[in-house]
C-alpha positions as a Markdown table, in Angstrom:
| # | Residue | x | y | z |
|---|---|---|---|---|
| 1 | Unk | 98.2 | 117.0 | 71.9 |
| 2 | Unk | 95.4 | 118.2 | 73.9 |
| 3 | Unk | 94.4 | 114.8 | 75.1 |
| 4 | Unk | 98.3 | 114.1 | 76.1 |
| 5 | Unk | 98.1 | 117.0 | 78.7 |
| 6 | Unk | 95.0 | 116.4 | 79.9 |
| 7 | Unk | 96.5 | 112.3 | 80.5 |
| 8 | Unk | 99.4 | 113.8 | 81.8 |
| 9 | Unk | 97.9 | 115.8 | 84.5 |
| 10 | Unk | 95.6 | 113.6 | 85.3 |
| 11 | Unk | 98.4 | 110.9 | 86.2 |
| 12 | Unk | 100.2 | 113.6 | 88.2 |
| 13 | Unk | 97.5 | 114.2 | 90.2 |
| 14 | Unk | 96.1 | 110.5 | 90.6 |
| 15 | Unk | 100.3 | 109.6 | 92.2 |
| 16 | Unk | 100.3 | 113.2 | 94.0 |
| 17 | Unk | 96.7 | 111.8 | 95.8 |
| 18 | Unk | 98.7 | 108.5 | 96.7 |
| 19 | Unk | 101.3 | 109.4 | 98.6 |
| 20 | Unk | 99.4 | 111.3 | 101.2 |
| 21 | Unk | 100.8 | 111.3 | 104.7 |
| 22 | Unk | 97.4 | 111.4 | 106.3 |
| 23 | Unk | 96.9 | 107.9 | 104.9 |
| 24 | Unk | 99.6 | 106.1 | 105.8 |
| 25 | Unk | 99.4 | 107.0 | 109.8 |
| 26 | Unk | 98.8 | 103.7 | 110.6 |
| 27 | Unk | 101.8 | 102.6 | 108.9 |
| 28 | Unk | 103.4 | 104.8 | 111.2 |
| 29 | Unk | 102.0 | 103.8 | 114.4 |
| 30 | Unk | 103.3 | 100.0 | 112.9 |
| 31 | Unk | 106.8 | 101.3 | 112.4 |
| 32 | Unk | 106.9 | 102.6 | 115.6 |
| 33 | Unk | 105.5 | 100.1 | 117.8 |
| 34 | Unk | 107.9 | 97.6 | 115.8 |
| 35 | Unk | 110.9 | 99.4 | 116.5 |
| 36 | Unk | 110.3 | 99.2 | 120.5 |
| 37 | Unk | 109.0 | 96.0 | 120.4 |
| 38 | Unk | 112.5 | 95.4 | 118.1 |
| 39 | Unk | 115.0 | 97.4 | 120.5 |
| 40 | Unk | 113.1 | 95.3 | 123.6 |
| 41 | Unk | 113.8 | 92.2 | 121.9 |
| 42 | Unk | 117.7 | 93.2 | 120.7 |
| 43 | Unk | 118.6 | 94.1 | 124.4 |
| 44 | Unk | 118.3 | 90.7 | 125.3 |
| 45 | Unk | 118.8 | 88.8 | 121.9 |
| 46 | Unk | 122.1 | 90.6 | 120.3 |
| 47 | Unk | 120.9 | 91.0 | 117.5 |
| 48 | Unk | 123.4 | 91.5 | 114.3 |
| 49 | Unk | 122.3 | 94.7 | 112.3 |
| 50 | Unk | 121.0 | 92.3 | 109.5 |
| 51 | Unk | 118.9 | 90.8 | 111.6 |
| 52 | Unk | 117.5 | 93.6 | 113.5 |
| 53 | Unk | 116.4 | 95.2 | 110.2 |
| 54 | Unk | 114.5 | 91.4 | 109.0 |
| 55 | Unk | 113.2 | 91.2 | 112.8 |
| 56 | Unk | 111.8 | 94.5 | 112.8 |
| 57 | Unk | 110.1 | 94.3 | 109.0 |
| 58 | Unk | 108.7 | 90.9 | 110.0 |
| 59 | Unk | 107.5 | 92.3 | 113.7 |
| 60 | Unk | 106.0 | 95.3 | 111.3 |
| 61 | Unk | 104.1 | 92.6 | 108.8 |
| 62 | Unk | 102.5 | 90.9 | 112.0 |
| 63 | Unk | 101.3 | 93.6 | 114.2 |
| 64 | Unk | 98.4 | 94.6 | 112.2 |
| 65 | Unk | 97.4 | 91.2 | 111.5 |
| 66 | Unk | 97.1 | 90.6 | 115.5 |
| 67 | Unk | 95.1 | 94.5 | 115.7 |
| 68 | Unk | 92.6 | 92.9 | 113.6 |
| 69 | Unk | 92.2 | 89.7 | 115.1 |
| 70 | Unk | 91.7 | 92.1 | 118.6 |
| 71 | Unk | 89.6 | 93.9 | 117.0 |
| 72 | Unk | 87.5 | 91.4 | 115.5 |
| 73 | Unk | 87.2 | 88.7 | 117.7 |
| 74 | Unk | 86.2 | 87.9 | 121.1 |
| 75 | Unk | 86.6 | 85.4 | 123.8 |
| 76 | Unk | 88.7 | 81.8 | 122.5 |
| 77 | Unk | 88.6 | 82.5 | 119.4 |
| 78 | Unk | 90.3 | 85.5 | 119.6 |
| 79 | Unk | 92.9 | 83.8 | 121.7 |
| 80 | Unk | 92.9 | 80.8 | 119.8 |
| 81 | Unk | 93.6 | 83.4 | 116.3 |
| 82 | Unk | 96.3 | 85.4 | 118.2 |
| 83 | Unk | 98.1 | 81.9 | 119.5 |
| 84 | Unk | 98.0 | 80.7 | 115.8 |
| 85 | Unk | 99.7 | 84.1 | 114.3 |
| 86 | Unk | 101.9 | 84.2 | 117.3 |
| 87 | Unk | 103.0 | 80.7 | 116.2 |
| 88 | Unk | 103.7 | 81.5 | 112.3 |
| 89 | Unk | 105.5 | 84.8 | 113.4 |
| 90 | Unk | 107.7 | 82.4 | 115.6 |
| 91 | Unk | 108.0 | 80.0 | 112.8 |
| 92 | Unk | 108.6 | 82.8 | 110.3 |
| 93 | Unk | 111.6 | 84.3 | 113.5 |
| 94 | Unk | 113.3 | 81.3 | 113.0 |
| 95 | Unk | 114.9 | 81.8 | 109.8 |
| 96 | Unk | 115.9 | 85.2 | 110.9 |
| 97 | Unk | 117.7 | 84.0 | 114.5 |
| 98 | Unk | 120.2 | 81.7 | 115.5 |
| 99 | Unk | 119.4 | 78.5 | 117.4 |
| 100 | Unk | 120.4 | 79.9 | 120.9 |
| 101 | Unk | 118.8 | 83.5 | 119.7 |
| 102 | Unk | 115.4 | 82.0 | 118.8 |
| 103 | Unk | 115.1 | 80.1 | 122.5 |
| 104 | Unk | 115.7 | 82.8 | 124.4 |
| 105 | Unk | 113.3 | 84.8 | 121.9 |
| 106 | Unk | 110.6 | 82.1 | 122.9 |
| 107 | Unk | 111.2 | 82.9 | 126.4 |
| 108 | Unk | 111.1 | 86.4 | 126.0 |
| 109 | Unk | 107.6 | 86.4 | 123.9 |
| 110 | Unk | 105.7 | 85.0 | 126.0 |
| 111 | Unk | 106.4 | 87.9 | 128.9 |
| 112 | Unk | 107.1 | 90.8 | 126.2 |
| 113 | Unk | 104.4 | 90.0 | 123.8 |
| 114 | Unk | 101.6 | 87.4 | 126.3 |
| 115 | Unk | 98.7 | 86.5 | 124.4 |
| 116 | Unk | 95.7 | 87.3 | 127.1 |
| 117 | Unk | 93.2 | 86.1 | 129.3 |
| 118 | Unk | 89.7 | 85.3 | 128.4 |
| 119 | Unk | 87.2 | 87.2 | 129.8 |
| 120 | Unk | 83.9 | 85.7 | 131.6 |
């Protein structure tokens, strides 16, 4: 019976641990920036509520994907990396938009979301 509390407790503890707010600031600073990059986008795009909620999930997935090709990568290759995501997260856009939707989206990216210069 002894060992049963002892398990107990410990598994408390080991879920309280998990779900600690300090950790998940990042996450945060993800749902944040994808929620303006998402209300940027659904000026301009109309978005139905369905599709603003799958838009901003899948801008969410992708932003820290392109932080950690910024952060580690320089010069082409980091453009190069960044032009490659930005191309699956178009790809990936298109099952969430319409046909007219997605081309003005294309148009928008490149000013709302531009990939970069390389520097010399």
């Amino acid at each position: 019976m002894k060992k049963l509390i002892v398990l107990i407790t410990l598994l408390i503890g080991v879920t309280a641990f998990s779900q600690d707010p300090f950790l998940q600031k990042d996450s945060d600073n993800y749902e944040m920036r994808a929620d303006a990059l998402t209300e940027t986008y659904n000026a301009e795009l109309a978005l139905s509520s369905k599709q603003e909620l799958l838009f901003k999930k899948k801008v969410e997935e992708f932003l820290p994907r392109y932080d950690a090709i910024r952060k580690n990568h320089e010069g082409r290759d980091k453009l190069n990396r960044i032009q490659s995501l930005g191309e699956e997260e178009s790809a990936e856009m298109r099952n969430i938009l319409t046909q007219p939707q997605f081309d003005l989206y294309v148009k928008m990216k490149a000013k709302i979301q531009p990939i970069g210069k390389v520097d010399k």
